[in-house]
Structure formats: C-alpha cells, structure tokens
C-alpha atoms as a printed R data frame, in Angstrom:
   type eleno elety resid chain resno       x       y       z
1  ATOM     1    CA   UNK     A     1  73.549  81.238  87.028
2  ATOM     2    CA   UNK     A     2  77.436  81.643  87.404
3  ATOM     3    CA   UNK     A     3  78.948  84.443  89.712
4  ATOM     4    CA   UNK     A     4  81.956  86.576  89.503
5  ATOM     5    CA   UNK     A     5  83.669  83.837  91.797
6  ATOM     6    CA   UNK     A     6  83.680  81.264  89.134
7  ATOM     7    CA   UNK     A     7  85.350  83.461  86.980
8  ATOM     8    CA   UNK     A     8  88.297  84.494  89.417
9  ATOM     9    CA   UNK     A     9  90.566  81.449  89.657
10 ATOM    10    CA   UNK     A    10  91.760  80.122  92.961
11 ATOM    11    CA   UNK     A    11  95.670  81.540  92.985
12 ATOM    12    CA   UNK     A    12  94.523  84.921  91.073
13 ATOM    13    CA   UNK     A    13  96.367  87.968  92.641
14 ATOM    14    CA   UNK     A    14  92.666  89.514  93.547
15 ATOM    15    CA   UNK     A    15  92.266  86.801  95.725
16 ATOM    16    CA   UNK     A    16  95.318  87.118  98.152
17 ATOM    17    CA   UNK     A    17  94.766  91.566  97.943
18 ATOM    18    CA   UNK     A    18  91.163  90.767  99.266
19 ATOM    19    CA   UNK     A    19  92.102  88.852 101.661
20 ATOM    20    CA   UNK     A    20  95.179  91.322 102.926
21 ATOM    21    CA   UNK     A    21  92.637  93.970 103.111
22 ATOM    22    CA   UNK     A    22  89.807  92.316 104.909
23 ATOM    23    CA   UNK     A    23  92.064  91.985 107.750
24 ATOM    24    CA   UNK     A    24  93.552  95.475 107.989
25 ATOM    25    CA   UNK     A    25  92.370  97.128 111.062
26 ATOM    26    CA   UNK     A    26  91.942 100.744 109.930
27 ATOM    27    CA   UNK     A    27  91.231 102.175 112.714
28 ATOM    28    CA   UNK     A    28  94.916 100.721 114.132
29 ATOM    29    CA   UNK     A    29  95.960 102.128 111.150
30 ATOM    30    CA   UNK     A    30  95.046 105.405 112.008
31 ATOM    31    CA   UNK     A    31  92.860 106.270 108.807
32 ATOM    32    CA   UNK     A    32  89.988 108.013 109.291
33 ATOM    33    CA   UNK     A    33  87.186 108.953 106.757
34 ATOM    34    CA   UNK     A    34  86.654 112.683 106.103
35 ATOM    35    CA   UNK     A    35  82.997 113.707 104.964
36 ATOM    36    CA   UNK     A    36  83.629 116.297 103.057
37 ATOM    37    CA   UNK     A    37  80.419 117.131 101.520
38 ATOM    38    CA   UNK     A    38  77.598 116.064 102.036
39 ATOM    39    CA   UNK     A    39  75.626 116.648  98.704
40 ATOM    40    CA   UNK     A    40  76.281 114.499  95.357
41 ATOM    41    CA   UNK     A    41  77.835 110.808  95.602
42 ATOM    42    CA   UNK     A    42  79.067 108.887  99.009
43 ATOM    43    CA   UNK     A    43  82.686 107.691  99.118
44 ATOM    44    CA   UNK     A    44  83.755 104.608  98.845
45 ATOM    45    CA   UNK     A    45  84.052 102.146 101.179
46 ATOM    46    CA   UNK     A    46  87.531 102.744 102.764
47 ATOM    47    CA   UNK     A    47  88.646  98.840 102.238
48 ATOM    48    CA   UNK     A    48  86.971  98.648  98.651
49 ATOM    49    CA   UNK     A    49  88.951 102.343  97.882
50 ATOM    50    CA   UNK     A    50  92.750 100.274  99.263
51 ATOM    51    CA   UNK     A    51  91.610  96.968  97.043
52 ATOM    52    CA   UNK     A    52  91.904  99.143  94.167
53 ATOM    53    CA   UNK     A    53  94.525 100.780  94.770
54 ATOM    54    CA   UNK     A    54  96.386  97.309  95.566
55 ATOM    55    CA   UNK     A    55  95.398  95.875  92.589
56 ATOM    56    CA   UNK     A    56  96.312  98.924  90.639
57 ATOM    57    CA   UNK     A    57  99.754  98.894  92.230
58 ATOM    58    CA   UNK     A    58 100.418  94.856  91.163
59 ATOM    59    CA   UNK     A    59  99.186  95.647  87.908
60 ATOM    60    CA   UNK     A    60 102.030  97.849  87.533
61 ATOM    61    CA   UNK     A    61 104.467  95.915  88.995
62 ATOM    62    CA   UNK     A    62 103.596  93.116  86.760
63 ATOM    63    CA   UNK     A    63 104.001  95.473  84.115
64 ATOM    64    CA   UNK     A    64 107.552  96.798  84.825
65 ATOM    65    CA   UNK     A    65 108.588  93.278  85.539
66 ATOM    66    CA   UNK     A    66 107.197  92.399  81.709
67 ATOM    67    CA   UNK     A    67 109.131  95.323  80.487
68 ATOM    68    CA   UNK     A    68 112.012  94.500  82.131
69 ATOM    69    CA   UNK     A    69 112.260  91.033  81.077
70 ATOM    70    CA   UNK     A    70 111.726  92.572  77.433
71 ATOM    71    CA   UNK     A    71 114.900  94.773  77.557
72 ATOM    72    CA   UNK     A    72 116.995  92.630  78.933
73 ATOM    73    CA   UNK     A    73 116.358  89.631  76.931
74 ATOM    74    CA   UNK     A    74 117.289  91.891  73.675
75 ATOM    75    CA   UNK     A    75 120.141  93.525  75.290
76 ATOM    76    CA   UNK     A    76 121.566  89.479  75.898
77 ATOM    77    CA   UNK     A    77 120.936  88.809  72.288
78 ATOM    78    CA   UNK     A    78 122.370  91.897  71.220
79 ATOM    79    CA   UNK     A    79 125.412  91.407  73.437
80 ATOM    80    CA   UNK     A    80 125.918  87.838  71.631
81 ATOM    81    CA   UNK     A    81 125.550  89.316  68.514
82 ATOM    82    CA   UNK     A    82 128.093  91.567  68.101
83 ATOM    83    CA   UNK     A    83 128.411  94.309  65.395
84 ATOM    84    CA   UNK     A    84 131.121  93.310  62.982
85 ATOM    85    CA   UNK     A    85 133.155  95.513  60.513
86 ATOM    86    CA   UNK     A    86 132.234  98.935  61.873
C-alpha cells in the first residue's frame, strides 16, 4: 500500500513549509487559540491552520512569478518587433 509520502517528492515546496512550521514555537510567538464556541466543529490545529496558509501564500507567489514571466516575455518580443508604417 503506497502513502501520501511517496507521492510528495523529496525537494517539493510542502516539504520545506512543513518543516518551517513544525519548528515554530507558538507560544514564543505569542498566538493563542480562542474557543469561541463550543458547539458544532473544533478548530484546526493551529500549525495545520499556518501550513495552509503557507502553502496558499507560495501558490500565489508562484503564480505572479508565472504571470510575470508571461508579460514580460511578450512585451520583449513586442519591443523587437516594432510596428512599421503607422
């Protein structure tokens, strides 16, 4: 039976966030959970909530930088082809 692990290869970005977060120290952080009910679900687990936000965050990153690269590769080829005759 294979695991999630062999699906996740060694250098993937979840690998080094999971890491990062296993060693915060929350509480030197000063973050402290608030129960604010306590009918209907439990909330997540404070270091599983800041994975996904992490992850979340490089996903956008990554996404910008893609964009990014996009734009300025057709503004370069638009800048060497230049308009003629107008």
């Amino acid at each position: 039976m294979q695991s999630l692990e062999d699906y996740i290869s060694k250098d993937h970005p979840v690998r080094f966030i999971d890491a990062f977060v296993k060693k915060l120290d929350l509480k030197l952080l000063h973050f402290q959970v608030a129960i604010m009910n306590k009918k209907g679900r439990p909330s997540y687990e404070s270091k599983l909530f800041f994975k996904n936000i992490f992850v979340r965050l490089s996903q956008c990153f990554a996404q910008q930088s893609q964009v990014r690269t996009r734009v300025l590769s057709q503004y370069r080829a638009a800048m060497a082809y230049p308009k003629t005759g107008a």
